[in-house]
C-alpha positions in Angstrom: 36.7 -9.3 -1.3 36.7 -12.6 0.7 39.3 -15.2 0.4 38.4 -18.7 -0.1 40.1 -21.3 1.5 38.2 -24.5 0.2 36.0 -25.7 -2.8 33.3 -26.5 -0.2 33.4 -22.6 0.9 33.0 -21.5 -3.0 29.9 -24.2 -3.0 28.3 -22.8 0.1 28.0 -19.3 -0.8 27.0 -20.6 -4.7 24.1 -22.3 -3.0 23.1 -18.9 -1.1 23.3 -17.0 -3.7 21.5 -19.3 -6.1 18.5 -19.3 -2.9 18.7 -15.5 -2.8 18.2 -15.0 -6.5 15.0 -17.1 -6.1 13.7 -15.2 -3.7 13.9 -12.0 -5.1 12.6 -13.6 -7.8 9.6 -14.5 -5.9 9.4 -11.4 -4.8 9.2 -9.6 -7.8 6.3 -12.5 -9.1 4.5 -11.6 -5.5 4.5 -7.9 -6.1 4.0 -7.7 -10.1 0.5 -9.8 -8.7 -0.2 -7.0 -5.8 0.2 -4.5 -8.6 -2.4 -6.2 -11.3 -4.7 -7.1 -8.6 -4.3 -3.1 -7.3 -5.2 -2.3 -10.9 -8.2 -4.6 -11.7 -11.2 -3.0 -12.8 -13.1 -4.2 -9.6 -10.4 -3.0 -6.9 -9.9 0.4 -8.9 -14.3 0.9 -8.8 -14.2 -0.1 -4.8 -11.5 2.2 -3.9 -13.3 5.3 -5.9 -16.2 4.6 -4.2 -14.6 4.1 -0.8 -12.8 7.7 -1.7 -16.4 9.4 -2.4 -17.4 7.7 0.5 -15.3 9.4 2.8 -15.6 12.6 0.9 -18.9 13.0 1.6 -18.9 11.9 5.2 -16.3 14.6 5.9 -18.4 16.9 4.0 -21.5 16.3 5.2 -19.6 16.4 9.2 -17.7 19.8 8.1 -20.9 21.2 6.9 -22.9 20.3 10.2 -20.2 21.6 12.6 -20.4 25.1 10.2 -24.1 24.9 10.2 -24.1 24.4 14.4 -21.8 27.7 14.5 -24.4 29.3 12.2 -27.1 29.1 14.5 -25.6 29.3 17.4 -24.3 33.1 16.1 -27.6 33.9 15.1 -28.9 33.4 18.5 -26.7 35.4 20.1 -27.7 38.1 17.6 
């Protein structure tokens, strides 16, 4: 517990205190915007695409390295 030694002490910290309750406050508007603009119908739409997207280019590279060892152990045969 800290010990005050003036009025102008008591004042200074109010005043910091008062600026750090804004800013969190701030902070919570800031990120409650992040999260509805995360959620909006548009960002949700791009980022299932994106997400198939990348689905199928992994699939379609897995499924060419498989098909390369295919024929390259037929070949052998």
């Amino acid at each position: 517990m800290r010990v005050y030694s003036s009025f102008e002490e008591i004042d200074k910290d109010l005043k910091i205190l008062k600026l750090q309750t804004e800013i969190d406050k701030e902070e919570i508007k800031l990120s409650i915007d992040q999260t509805k603009e995360s959620l909006s119908p548009v960002s949700l739409i791009g980022s299932t695409i994106g997400s198939i997207i990348q689905k199928a280019l992994v699939l379609k590279a897995v499924s060419k390295i498989i098909g390369v060892k295919k024929v390259i152990a037929s070949t052998k045969k």
